[in-house]
C-alpha positions as CSV (number, residue, x, y, z in Angstrom):
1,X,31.4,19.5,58.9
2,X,34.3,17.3,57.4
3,X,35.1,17.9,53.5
4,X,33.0,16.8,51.6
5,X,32.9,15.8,47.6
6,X,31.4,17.9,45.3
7,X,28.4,16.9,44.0
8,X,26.5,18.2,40.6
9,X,23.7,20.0,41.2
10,X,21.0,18.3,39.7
11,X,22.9,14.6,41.1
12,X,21.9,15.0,44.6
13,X,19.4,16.1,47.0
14,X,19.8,19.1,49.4
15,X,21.5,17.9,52.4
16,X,21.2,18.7,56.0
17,X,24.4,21.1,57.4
18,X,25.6,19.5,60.7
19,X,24.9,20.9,64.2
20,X,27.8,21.2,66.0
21,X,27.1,18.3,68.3
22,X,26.3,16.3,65.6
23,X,29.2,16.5,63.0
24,X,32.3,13.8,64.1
25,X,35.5,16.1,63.1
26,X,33.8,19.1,65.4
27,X,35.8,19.1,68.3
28,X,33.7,18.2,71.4
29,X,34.7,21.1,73.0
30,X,34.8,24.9,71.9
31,X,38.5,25.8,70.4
32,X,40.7,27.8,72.9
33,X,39.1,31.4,73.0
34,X,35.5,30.6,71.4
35,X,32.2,31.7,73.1
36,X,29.1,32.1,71.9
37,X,28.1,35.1,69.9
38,X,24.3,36.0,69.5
39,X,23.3,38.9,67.4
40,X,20.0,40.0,67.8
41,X,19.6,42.0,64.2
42,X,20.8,39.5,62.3
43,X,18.7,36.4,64.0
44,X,21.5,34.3,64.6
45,X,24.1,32.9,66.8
46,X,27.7,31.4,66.3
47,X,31.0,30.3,68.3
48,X,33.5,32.4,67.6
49,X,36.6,34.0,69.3
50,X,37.2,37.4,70.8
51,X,35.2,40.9,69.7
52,X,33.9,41.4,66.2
53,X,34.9,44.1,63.5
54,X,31.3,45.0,62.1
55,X,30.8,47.1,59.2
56,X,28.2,47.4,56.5
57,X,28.8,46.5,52.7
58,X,26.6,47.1,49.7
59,X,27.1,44.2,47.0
60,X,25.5,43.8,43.3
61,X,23.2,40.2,43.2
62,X,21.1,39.1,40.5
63,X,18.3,40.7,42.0
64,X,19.6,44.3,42.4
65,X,22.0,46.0,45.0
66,X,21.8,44.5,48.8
67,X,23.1,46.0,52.0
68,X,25.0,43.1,54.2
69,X,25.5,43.9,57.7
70,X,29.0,42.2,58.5
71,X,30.4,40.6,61.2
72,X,34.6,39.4,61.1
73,X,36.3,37.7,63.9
74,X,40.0,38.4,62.8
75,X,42.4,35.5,63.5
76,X,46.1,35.4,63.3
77,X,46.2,33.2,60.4
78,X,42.7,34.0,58.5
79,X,39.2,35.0,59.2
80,X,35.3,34.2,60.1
81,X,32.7,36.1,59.1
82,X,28.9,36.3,58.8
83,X,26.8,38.6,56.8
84,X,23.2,39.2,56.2
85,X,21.3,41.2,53.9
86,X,17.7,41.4,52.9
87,X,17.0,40.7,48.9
88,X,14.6,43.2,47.0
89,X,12.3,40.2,47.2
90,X,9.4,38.9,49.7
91,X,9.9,35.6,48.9
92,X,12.2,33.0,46.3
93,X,11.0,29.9,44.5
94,X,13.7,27.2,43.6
95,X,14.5,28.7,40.5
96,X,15.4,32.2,42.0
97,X,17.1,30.5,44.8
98,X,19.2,28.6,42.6
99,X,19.7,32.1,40.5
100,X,21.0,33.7,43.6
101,X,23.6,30.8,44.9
102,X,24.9,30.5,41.7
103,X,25.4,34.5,41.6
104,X,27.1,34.3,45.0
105,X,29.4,32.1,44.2
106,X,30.1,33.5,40.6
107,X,30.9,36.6,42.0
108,X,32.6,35.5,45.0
109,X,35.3,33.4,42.7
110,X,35.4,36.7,40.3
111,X,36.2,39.1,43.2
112,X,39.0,36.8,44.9
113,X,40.2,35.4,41.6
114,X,39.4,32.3,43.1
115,X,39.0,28.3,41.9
116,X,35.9,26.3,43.2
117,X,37.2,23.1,44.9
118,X,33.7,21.7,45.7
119,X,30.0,22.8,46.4
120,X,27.2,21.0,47.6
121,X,23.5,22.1,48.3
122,X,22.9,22.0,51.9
123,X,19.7,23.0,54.2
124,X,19.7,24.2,57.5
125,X,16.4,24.0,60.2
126,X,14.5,23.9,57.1
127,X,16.0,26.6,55.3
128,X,17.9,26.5,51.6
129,X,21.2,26.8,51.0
130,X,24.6,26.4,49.6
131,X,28.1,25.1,50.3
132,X,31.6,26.0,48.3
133,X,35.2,25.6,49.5
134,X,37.1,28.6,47.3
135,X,41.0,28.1,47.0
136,X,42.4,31.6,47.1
137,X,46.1,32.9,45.3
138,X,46.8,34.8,48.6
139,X,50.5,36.7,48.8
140,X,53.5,34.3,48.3
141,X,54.2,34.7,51.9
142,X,51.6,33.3,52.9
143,X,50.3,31.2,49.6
144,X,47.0,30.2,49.1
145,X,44.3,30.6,51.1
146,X,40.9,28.4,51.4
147,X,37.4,29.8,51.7
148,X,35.0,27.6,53.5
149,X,31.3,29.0,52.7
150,X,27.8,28.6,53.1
151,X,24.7,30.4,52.3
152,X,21.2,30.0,53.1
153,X,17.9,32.2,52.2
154,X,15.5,32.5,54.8
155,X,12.7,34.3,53.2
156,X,14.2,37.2,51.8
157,X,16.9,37.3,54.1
158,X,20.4,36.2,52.8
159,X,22.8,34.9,55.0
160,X,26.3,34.3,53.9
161,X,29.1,32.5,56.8
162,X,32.4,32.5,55.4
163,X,35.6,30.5,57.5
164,X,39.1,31.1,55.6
165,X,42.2,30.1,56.5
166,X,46.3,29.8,55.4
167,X,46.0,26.3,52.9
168,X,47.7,23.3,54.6
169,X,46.8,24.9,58.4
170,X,44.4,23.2,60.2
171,X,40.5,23.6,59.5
172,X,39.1,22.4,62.6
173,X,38.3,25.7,63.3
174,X,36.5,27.1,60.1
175,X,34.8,23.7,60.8
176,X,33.4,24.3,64.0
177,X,32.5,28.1,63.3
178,X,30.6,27.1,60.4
179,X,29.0,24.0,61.7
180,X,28.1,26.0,65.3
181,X,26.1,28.9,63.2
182,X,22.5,28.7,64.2
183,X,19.2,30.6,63.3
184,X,17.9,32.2,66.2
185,X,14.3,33.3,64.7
186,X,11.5,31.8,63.6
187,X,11.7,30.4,60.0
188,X,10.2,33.4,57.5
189,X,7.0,32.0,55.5
């Protein structure tokens, strides 16, 4: 979906992320190497190029330690990624959910050393969530970097899709891997 301005938290209503076919700066077509991706553990299914590095991480949340099964498509000049991870919940009212997105981001700015450029709550078949773009110091020979996430909960599931690329390169593609992730499950009660 294009850039969009941040918007407070308590300003503005959830809105709804863009399917691929419906978001304008998406190209019509998939970029040069992208093909469809389904993975049938994590209920999901994204565009994406070539064979996936998957490995398994355990991260700290507000709510206790969480294993995230993680998949990377490794491109020459940054990265796309999804991972999942079931919370030691069954289920998370607003307030929880609002807990845990701000703890994701908190610690995903912490780890990277990070700024937040702009964030947005964002929904997705009916499912919460949350969008950040991260500007990232990277090494000066390749400068900064940007960090296109978003993050829903789908019961107690987490899922986190992150798109980085070089600052200043194009983003069409973070765009289109982000906006082509899809749930492939049935939404959890």
């Amino acid at each position: 979906a294009a850039p969009v301005e941040a918007a407070k938290p308590d300003e503005a209503a959830p809105v709804e992320a863009a399917k691929p076919d419906e978001a304008a700066p998406v190209a019509a077509a998939a970029p040069e190497g992208f093909a469809k991706y389904d993975n049938e553990d994590g209920h999901f299914s994204v565009m994406a190029p070539g064979t996936p590095k998957i490995d398994q991480t355990t991260a700290e949340s507000v709510l206790g330690p969480v294993v995230y099964k993680n998949v990377m498509f490794p491109l020459s000049d940054g990265a796309l990624m999804v991972a999942w991870g079931d919370m030691p919940i069954e289920s998370a009212d607003a307030e929880t959910q609002k807990s845990m997105f701000d703890g994701g981001r908190d610690g995903m700015i912490k780890s990277v050393k990070g700024t937040l450029v702009n964030e947005q709550d964002i929904t997705l078949d009916g499912r919460p969530g949350r969008e950040w773009t991260i500007e990232v110091p990277g090494p000066p020979e390749i400068g900064k970097i940007i960090n296109h996430v978003r993050t829903y909960l789908d019961g107690k599931r987490n899922y986190i899709i992150q798109a980085m690329h070089v600052a200043g390169a194009s983003a069409s593609r973070s765009e289109y891997f982000l906006g082509s992730f899809t749930f492939t499950g049935p939404k959890a009660e």
